[in-house]
C-alpha positions in Angstrom: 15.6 -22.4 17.6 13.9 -18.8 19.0 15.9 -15.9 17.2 17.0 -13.9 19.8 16.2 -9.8 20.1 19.3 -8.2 19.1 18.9 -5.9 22.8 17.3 -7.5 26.0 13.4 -6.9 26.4 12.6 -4.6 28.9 10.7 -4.9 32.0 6.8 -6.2 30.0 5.4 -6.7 33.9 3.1 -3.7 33.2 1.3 -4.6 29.7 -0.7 -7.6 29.1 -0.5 -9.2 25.6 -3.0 -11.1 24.2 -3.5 -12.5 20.5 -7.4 -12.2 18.8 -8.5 -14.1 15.2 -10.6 -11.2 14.4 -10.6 -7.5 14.7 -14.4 -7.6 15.6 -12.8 -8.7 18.8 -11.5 -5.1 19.7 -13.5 -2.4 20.1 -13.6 0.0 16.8 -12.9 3.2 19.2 -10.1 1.8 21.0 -8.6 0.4 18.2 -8.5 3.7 16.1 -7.6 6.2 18.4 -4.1 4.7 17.4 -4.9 3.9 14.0 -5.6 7.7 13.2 -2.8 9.8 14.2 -0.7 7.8 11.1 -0.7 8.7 7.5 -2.2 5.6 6.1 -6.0 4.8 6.2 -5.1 0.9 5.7 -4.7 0.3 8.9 -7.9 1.8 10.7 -10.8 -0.5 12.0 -13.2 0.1 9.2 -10.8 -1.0 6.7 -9.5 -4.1 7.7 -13.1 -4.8 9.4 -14.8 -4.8 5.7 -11.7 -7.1 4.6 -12.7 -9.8 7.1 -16.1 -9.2 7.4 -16.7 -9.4 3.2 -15.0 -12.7 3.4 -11.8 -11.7 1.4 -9.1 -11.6 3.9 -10.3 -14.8 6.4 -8.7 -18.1 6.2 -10.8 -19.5 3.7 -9.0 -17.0 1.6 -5.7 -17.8 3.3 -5.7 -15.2 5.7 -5.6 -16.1 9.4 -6.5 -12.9 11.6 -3.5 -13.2 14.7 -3.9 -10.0 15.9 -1.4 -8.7 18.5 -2.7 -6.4 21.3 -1.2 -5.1 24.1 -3.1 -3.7 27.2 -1.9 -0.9 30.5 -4.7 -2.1 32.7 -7.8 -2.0 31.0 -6.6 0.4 27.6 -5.2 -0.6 24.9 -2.0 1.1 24.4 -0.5 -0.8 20.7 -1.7 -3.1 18.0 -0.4 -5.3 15.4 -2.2 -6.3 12.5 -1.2 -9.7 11.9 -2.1 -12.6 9.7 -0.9 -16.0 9.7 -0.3 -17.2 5.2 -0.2 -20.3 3.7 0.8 -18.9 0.6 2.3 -15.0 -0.8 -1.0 -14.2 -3.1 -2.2 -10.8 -2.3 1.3 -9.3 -1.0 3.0 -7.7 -3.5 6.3 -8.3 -2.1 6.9 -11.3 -4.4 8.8 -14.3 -2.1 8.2 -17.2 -3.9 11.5 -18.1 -4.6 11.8 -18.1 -1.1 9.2 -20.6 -0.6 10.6 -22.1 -3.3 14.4 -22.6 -2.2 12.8 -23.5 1.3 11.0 -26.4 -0.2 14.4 -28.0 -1.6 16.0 -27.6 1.8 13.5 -29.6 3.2 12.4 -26.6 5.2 8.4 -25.7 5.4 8.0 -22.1 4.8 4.4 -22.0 5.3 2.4 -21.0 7.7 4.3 -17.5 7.8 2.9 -14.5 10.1 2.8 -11.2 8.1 2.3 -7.9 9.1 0.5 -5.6 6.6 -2.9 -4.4 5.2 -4.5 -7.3 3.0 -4.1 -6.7 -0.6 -2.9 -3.0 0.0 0.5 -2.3 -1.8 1.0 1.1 -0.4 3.6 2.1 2.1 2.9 3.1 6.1 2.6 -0.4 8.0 4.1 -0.6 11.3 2.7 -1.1 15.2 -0.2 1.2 16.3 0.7 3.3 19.2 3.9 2.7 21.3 7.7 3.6 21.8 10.8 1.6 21.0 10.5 0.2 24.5 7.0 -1.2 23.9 7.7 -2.3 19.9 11.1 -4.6 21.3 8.5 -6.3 23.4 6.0 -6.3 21.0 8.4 -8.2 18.4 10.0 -10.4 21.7 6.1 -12.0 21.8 6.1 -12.5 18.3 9.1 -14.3 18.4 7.7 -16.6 21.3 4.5 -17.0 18.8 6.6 -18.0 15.8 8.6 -20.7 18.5 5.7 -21.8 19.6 3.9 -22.2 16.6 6.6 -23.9 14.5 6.1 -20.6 12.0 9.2 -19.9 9.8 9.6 -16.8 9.4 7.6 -13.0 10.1 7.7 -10.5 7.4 6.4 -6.8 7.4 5.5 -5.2 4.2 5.3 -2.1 2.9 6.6 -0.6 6.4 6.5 3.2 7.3 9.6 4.7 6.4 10.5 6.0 10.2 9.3 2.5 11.9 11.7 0.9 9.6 15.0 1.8 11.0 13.4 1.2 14.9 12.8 -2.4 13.7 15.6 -3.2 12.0 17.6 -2.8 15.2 15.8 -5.7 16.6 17.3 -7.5 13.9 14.6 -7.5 11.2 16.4 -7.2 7.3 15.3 -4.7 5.2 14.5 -5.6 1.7 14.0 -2.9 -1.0 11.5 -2.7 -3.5 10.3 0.4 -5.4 7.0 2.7 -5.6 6.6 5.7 -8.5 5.2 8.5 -5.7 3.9 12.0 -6.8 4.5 15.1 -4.8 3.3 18.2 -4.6 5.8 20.7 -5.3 3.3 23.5 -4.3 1.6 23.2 -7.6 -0.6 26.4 -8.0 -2.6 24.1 -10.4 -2.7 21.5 -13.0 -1.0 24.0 -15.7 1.9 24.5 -13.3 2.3 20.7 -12.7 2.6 20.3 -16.8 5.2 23.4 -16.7 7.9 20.8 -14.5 7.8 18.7 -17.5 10.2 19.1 -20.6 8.3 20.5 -24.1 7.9 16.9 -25.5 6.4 15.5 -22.3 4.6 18.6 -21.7 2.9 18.1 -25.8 1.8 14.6 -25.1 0.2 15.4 -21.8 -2.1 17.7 -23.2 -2.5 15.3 -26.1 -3.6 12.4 -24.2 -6.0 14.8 -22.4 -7.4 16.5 -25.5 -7.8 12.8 -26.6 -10.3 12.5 -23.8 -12.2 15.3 -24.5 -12.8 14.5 -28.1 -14.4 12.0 -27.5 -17.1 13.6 -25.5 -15.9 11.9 -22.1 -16.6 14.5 -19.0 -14.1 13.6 -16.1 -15.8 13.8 -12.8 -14.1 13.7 -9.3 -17.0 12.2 -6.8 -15.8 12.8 -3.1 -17.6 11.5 0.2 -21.3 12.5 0.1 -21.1 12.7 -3.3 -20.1 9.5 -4.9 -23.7 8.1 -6.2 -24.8 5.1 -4.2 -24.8 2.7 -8.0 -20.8 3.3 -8.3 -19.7 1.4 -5.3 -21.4 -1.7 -6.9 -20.0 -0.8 -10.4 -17.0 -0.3 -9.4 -16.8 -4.1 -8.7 -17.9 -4.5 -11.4 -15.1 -3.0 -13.3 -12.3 -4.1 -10.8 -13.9 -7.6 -11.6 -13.8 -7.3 -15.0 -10.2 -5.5 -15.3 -9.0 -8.8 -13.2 -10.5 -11.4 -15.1 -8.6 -9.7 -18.5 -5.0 -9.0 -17.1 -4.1 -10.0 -13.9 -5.8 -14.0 -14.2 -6.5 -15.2 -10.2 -5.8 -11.9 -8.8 -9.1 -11.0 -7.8 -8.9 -10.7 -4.2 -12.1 -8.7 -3.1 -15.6 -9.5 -3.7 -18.8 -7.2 -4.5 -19.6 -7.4 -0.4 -16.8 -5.6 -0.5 -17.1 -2.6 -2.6 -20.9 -2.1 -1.3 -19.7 -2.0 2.2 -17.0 0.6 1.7 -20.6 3.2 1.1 -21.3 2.8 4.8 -18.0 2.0 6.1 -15.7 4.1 4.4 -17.3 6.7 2.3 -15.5 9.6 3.8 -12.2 8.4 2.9 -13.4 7.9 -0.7 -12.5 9.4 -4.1 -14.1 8.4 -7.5 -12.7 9.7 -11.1 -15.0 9.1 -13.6 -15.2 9.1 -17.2 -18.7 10.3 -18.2 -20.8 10.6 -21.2 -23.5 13.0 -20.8 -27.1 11.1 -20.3 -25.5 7.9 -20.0 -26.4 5.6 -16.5 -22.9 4.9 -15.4 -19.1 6.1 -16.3 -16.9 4.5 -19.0 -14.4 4.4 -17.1 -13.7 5.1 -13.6 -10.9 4.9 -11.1 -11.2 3.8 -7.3 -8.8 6.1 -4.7 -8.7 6.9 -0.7 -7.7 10.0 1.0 -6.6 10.9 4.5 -5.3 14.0 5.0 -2.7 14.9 2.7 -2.3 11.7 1.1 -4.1 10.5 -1.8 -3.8 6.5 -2.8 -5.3 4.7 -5.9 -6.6 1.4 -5.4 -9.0 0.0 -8.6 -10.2 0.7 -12.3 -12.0 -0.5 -14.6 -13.3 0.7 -18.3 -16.7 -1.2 -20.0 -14.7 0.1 -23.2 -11.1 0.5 -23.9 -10.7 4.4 -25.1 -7.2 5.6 -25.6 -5.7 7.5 -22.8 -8.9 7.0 -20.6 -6.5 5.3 -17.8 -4.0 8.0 -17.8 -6.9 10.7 -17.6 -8.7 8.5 -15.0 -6.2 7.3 -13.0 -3.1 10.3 -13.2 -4.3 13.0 -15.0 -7.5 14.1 -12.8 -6.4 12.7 -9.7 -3.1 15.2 -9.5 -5.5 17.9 -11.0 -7.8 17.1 -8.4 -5.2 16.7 -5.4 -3.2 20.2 -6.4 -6.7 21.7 -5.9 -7.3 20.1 -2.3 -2.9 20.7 -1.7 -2.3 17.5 -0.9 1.4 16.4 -0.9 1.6 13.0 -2.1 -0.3 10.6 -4.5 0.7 7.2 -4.7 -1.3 5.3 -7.9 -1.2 2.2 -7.1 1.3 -0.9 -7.8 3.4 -1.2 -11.0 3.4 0.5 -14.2 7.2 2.3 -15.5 4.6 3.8 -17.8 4.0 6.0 -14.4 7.4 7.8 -15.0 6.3 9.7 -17.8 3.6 11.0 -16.2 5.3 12.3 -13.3 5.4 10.2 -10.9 9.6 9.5 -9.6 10.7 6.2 -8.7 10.2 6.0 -5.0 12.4 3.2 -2.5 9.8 1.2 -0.3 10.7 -1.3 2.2 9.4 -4.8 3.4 10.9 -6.1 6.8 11.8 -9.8 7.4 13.3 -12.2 10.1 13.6 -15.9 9.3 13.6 -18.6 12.3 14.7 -21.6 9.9 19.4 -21.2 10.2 19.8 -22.5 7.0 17.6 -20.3 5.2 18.5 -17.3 7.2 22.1 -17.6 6.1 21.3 -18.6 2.5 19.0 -15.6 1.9 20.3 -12.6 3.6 23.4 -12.3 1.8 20.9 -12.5 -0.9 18.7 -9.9 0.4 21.5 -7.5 0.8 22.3 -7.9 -3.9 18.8 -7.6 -4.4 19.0 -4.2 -2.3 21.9 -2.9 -4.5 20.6 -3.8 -7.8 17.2 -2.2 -6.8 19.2 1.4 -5.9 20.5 1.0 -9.4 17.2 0.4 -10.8 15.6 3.5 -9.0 18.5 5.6 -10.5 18.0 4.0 -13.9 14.1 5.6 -13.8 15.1 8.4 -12.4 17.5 8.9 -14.8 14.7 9.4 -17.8 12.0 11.1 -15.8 11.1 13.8 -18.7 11.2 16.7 -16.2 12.9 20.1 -17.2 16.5 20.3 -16.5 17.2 23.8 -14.6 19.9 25.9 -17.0 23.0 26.4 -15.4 23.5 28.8 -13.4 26.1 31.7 -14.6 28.8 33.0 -13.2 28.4 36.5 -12.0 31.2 39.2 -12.8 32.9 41.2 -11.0 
């Protein structure tokens, strides 16, 4: 049965909607004059271009382009990155369970359409360009797609924190999940950051950093024009190799990719290196992507395990580097508590869901509602033992 929009859909006799396998099928300039007013570079033509065109995110992989556009005339005026799964890899917002309770119902819970940026576990998804008006009728077609289409549910992940409220009064459920975010906090540089922390944390900072430099490893922040044309390929080759020795079949992107981001991307990119002087490529070197005041980490790799090389390559020079160019927030990538001690607070994230299938719908969001509580009590938990300095107490003046 088609859920039904929790308001009536306006008047949609002035747009024209029309769904595309491929975002080669909309034109790069159109597309991005709404993709770049938002924080996140995730969701701008280039990126998701070099996803399908590399052959990672194309249904071979399990990742069916179903792109949602809407047209005034002959503009586009909004866009939904959409992809129809026949499986959760490469989402980050773990639902197998789901799948899994669906399955003993009897209930198929593949194909499912999701809405986010392919392999991208970092927070600002949500409908390019449009009001409320225009994202109710947006989410009314997608409803007619998922009826039409027999698909069981639609899920948005890693949604922008103001789009989140607007679509959860269509009826979407919001299911929490956490991120460890840095921010600025007007840092004058990397001495002041180490200052926030208390005197222990503050000691094996500049431990784990002198352990670094002891060993005769320069760090080196590449930006734009400057990252040598040899890293992009290296870089594969250390996100290959960091794959293959802890996260098993989680290598979603391919060398096509990596060598594509030099033409397609380069602008946006940020390589932290760990150098030895004379030698033809980095130790170590970390993989992250800028746009504006936002800094995200994607990839690393070492050819040798040194001890506190990721923490240098990944945290340490990274928030050096970003206090230098004032931006406000870094977010290092997914996972990791070890993030807390570094800085970096437990952060609430967001994925958005509506499920067409009654039975599953009533089984799950009552269960979507005490995995929301015991995540607020997780985030306080971290908070909790963030080693940060405790402000003395204030004393009372007298009179």
């Amino acid at each position: 049965m088609l859920w039904k929009s929790a308001r009536p859909s306006p008047s949609s006799t002035d747009y024209r909607f029309s769904w595309i396998d491929s975002i080669n099928q909309v034109d790069k300039e159109a597309w991005d004059r709404l993709a770049m007013p938002l924080n996140t570079p995730f969701l701008e033509w280039d990126w998701l271009a070099n996803l399908e065109n590399s052959g990672c995110a194309v249904p071979q992989q399990g990742w069916l382009a179903n792109h949602l556009l809407v047209w005034q005339g002959e503009e586009l005026v909004a866009a939904a990155p959409l992809y129809l799964k026949g499986h959760s890899y490469g989402e980050f917002v773990f639902d197998h369970q789901w799948a899994d309770l669906s399955h003993r119902l009897g209930l198929e819970y593949y194909p499912k359409l999701v809405g986010m940026s392919p392999f991208t576990p970092a927070t600002g998804y949500r409908f390019l360009g449009g009001d409320p008006g225009l994202t109710q009728m947006m989410l009314t077609q997608i409803d007619h797609f998922c009826d039409r289409h027999q698909i069981s549910g639609c899920h948005f992940l890693f949604v922008d924190p103001s789009w989140r409220a607007e679509v959860e009064a269509f009826g979407y459920s919001a299911w929490m999940h956490h991120s460890y975010i840095w921010q600025n906090q007007g840092f004058a540089n990397f001495d002041a950051y180490l200052a926030s922390f208390n005197a222990n944390q503050r000691r094996n900072i500049k431990r784990e950093r002198k352990a670094i430099a002891n060993t005769g490893l320069e760090m080196r922040v590449y930006a734009g024009k400057e990252i040598p044309a040899s890293y992009f390929g290296f870089m594969y080759e250390l996100y290959s190799s960091h794959c293959d020795k802890f996260w098993g079949g989680s290598k979603y992107l391919n060398r096509q990719f990596f060598q594509r981001l030099a033409h397609t991307s380069r602008d946006r990119l940020v390589f932290v290196a760990g150098e030895l002087p004379g030698a033809n490529y980095p130790t170590g070197m970390s993989m992250c992507i800028r746009k504006g005041d936002y800094l995200f980490g994607r990839y690393w790799g070492c050819v040798q395990e040194i001890d506190c090389l990721h923490f240098n390559t990944c945290y340490y020079s990274p928030i050096e580097w970003a206090i230098a160019q004032e931006i406000k927030c870094f977010d290092p990538g997914a996972g990791g508590e070890h993030k807390k001690r570094r800085g970096f607070p437990a952060t609430a994230n967001y994925s958005l869901h509506r499920l067409y299938r009654d039975r599953l719908r009533q089984i799950l969001l009552p269960h979507i509602h005490q995995l929301n509580s015991y995540q607020i009590q997780q985030i306080e938990a971290i908070n909790q033992e963030l080693p940060f300095n405790v402000p003395e107490p204030a004393l009372e003046s007298s009179s």
